[in-house]
C-alpha positions as CSV (number, residue, x, y, z in Angstrom):
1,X,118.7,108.1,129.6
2,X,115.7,105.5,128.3
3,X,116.6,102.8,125.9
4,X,115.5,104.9,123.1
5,X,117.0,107.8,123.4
6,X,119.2,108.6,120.7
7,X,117.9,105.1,118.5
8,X,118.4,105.4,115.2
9,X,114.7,104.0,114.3
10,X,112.5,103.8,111.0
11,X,108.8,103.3,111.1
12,X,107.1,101.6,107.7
13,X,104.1,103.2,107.5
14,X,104.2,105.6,110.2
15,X,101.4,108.2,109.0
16,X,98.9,105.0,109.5
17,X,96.8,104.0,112.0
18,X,99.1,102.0,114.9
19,X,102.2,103.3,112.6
20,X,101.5,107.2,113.4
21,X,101.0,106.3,117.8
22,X,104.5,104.2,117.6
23,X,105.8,107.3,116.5
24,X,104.7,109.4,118.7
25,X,105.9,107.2,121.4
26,X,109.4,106.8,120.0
27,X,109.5,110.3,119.5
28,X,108.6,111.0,123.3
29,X,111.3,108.7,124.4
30,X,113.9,110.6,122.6
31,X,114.6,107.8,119.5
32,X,115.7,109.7,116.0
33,X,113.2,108.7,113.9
34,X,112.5,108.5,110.4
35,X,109.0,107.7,108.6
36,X,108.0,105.8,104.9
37,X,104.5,105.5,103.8
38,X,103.2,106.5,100.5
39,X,100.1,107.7,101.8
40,X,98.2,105.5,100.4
41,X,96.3,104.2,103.8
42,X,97.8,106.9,106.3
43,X,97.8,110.5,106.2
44,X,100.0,113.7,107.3
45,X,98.1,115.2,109.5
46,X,98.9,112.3,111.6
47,X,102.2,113.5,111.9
48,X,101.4,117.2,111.9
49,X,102.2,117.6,115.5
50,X,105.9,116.3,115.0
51,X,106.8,118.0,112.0
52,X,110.4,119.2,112.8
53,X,111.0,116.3,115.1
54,X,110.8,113.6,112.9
55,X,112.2,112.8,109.1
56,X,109.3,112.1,106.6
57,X,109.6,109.9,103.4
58,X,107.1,109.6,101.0
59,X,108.5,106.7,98.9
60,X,107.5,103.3,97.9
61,X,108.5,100.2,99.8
62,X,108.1,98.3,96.7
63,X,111.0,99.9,95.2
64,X,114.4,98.7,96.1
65,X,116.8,101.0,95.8
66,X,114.2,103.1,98.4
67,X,113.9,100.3,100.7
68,X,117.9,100.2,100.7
69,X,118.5,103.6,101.0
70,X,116.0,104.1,104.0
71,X,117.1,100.8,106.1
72,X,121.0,102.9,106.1
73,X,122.4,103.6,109.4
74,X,118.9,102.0,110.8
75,X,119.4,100.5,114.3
76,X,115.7,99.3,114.7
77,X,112.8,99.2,111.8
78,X,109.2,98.9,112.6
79,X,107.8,97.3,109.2
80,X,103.8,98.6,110.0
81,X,103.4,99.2,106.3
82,X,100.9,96.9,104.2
83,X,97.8,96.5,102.2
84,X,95.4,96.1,104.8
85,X,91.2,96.8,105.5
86,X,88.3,95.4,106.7
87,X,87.1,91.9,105.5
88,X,85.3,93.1,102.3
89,X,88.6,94.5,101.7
90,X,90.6,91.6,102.0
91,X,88.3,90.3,99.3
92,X,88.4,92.6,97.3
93,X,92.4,92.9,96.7
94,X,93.6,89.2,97.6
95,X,96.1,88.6,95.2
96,X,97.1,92.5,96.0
97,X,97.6,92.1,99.6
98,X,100.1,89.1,98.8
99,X,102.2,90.3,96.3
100,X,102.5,93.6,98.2
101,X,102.8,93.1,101.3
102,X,105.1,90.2,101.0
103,X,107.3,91.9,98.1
104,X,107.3,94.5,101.0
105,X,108.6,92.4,103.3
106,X,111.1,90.9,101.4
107,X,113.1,94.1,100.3
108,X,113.4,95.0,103.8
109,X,115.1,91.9,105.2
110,X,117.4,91.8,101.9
111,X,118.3,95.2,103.2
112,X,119.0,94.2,106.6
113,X,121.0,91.6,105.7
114,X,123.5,94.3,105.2
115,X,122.7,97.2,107.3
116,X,122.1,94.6,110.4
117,X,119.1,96.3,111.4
118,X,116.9,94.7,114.4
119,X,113.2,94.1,112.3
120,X,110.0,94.3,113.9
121,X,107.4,92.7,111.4
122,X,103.9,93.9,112.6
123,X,101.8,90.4,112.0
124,X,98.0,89.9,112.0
125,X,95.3,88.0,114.1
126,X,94.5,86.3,110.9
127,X,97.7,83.9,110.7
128,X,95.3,82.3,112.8
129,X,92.7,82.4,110.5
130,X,91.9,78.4,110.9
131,X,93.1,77.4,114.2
132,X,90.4,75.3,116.5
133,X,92.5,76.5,119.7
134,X,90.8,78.9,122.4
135,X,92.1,81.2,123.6
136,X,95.1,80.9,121.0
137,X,98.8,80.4,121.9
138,X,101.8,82.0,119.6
139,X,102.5,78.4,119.6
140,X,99.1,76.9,117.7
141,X,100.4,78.6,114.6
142,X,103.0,75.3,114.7
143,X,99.4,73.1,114.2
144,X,97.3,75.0,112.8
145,X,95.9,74.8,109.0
146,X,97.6,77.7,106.8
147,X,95.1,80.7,105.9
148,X,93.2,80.8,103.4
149,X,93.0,84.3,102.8
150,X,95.4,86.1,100.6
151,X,96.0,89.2,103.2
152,X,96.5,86.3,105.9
153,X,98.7,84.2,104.6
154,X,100.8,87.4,103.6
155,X,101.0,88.1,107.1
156,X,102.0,83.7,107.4
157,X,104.9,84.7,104.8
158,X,106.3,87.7,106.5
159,X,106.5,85.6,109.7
160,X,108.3,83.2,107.9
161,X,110.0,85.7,106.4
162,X,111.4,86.9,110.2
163,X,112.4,83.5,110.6
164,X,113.9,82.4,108.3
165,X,116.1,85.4,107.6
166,X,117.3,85.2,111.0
167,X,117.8,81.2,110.5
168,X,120.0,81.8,107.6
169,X,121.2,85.6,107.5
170,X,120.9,86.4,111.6
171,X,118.9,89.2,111.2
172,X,117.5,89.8,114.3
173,X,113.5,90.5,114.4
174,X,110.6,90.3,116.6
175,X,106.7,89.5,115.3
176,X,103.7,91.1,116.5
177,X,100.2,89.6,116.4
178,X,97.7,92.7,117.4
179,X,94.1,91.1,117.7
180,X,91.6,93.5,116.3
181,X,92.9,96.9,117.0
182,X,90.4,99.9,117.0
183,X,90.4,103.8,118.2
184,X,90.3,107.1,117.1
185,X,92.3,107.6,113.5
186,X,90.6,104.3,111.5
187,X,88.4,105.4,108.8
188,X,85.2,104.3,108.0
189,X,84.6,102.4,104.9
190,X,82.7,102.8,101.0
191,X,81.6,99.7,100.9
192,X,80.6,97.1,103.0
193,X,83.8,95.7,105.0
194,X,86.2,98.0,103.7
195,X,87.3,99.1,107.6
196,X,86.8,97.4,110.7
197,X,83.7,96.2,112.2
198,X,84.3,99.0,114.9
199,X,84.5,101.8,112.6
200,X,81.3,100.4,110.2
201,X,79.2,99.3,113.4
202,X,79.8,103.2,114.4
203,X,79.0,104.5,111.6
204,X,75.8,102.9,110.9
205,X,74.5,104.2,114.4
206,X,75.3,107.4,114.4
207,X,73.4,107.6,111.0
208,X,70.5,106.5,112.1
209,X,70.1,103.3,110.4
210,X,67.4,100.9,111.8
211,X,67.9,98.2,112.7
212,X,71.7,97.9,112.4
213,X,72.7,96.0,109.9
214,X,75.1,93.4,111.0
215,X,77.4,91.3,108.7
216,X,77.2,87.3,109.5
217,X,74.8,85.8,112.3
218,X,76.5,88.5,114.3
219,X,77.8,85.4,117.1
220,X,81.0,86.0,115.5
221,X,83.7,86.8,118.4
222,X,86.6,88.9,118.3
223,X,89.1,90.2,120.9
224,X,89.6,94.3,120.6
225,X,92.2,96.1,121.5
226,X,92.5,99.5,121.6
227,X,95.5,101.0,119.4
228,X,97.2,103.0,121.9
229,X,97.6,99.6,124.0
230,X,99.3,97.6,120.8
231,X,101.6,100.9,120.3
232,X,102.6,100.3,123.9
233,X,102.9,96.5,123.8
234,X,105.2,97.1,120.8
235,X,107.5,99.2,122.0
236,X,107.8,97.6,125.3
237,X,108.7,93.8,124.3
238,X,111.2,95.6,121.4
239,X,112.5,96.8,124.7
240,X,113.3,93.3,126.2
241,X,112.9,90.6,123.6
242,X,114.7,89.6,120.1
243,X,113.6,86.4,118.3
244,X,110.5,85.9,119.4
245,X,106.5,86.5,118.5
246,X,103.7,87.8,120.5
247,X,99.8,88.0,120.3
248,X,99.0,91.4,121.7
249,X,95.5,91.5,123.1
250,X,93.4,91.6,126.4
251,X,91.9,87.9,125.9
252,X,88.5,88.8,126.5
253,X,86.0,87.3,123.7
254,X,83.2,89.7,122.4
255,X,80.2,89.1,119.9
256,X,79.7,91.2,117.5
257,X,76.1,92.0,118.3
258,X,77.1,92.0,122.2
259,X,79.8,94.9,120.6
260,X,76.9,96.5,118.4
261,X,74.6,96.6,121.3
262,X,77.3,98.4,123.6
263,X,77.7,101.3,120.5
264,X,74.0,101.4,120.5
265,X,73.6,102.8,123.9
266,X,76.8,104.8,123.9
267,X,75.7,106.6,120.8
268,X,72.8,106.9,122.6
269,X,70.1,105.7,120.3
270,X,66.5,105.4,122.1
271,X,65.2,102.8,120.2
272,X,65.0,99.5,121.1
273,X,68.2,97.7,120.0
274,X,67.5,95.5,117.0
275,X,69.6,93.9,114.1
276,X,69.4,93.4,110.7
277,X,71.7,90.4,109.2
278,X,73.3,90.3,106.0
279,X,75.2,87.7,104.1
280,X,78.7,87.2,105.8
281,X,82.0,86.7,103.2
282,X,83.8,83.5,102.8
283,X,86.9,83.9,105.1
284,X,84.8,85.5,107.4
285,X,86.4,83.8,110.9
286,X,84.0,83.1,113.3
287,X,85.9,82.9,116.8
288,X,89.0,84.8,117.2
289,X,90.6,85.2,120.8
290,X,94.6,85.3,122.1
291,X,96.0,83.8,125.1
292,X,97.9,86.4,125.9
293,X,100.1,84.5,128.8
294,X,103.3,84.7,127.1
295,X,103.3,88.7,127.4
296,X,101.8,89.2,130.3
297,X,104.5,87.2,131.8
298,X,106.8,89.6,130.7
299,X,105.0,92.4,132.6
300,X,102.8,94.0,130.2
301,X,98.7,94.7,130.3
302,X,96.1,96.8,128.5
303,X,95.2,99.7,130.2
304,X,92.3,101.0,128.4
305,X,89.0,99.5,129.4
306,X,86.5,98.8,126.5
307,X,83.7,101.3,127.6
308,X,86.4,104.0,127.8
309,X,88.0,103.0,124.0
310,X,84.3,102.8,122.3
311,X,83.2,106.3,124.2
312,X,86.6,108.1,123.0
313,X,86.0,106.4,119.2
314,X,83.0,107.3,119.4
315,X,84.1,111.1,120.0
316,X,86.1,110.9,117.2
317,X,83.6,109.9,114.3
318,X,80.9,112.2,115.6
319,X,80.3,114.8,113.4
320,X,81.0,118.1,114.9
321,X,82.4,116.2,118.0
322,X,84.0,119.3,120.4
């Protein structure tokens, strides 16, 4: 018998991207588990392989008497659920991504108060949206300017949130800061930073666009992980840790057009790589990397390589793809 097994666990937007491989995982390690999403950003077929093995919801966090009714006889809740995109997105729905996500966030940990239910608040890369600390500690966030976008300082309130609760109420939680997650399952966009640069970059090449159009100088930097790696990470500090945050990462530091160039040539374009820039957004960051000491000292690493994720994504968006 595993830690899980037998768990009585609910996953907040589980048919999502990271949501739907936490569920799988907890399902494999015998939890009872229970998913909410509205479908909004996740789908069902996500789930289709565990239909009879899991309970689904589709309800509306935003509602309370839902968010009470699903946090009973909870013994562990995954809060994965938000308004989230790519950075044209988070322009596009600023003053959506706050109210939601931290209205969200709020009838949850009212419900816990009650239910004493352990909360794992999925966080964001972005609380760090103005820090001038590389590689980045979980402990710059103490120094560092507030965001400035409104889907990143949601993600600064529901940390807060965590805290605070657990300050006042003792709700146990844990807070999770993935840094740029990517992998088969993440859309591509309609517009122009709707999804993740990973997504959009592959896209673009597999189209046949030339030269690929980057957003910014392209010298932006960004850590990726791949998704099955975060799901991982999550589930294994729940394991050993309450009351606590944790970048999740692999700490290398990537350019964009280093990361364009390497889904050039694994899309296998034959043209000489070139770019194409176009005008970056406001709260576009330009270096983003985690020191990722603090969990690594508790025994956990990535295990997918980059050239291995990007090939496999890669398989995923292509058309016709056996």
């Amino acid at each position: 018998m595993n830690y899980w097994t037998g768990k009585r666990v609910l996953v907040t937007g589980g048919a999502g991207f990271i949501g739907h491989r936490v569920v799988r995982k907890l399902v494999d390690q015998g939890a009872n588990v229970t998913v909410v999403d509205n479908l909004s950003k996740g789908a069902m077929k996500n789930l289709e392989e565990l239909t009879g093995r899991i309970e689904f919801k589709n309800d509306d966090l935003l509602q309370t008497k839902v968010v009470k009714k699903s946090l009973q006889d909870t013994e562990i809740c995954f809060h994965l659920a938000a308004k989230i995109g790519g950075i044209g997105y988070f322009h596009k729905t600023p003053a959506q991504s706050l109210r939601d996500n931290s209205m969200m966030n709020f009838n949850l940990w009212d419900a816990a108060i009650r239910t004493g239910t352990m909360m794992v608040c999925l966080s964001s890369s972005m609380v760090f949206e103005r820090t001038n600390v590389f590689p980045t500690p979980e402990s710059a966030l103490q120094d560092s300017p507030p965001p400035v976008s409104g889907y990143g300082f949601s993600k600064l309130v529901a940390e807060y949130i965590a805290r605070t609760y657990h300050e006042e109420f003792g709700v146990k939680y844990l807070i999770f800061r993935p840094f740029n997650a990517y992998g088969p399952g993440e859309m591509t966009g309609e517009y122009v930073g709707y999804a993740h640069v990973i997504p959009d970059l592959i896209k673009k090449t597999l189209s046949g666009q030339y030269p690929l159009e980057i957003l910014g100088s392209g010298e932006q930097t960004r850590n990726y992980t791949y998704v099955d790696d975060v799901a991982e990470a999550i589930m294994y500090v729940t394991e050993r840790r309450e009351n606590d945050d944790f970048n999740i990462g692999t700490g290398d530091e990537m350019s964009v057009r280093k990361l364009a160039m390497w889904i050039w040539r694994l899309c296998g374009r034959k043209e000489p790589f070139a770019t194409k820039q176009t005008p970056g957004f406001e709260h576009d960051v330009q270096r983003r990397v985690p020191d990722v000491t603090k969990i690594r000292q508790l025994g956990w690493k990535p295990k997918v390589a980059m050239a291995e994720g990007l090939a496999t994504t890669i398989k995923w968006l292509t058309p016709n793809s056996p």
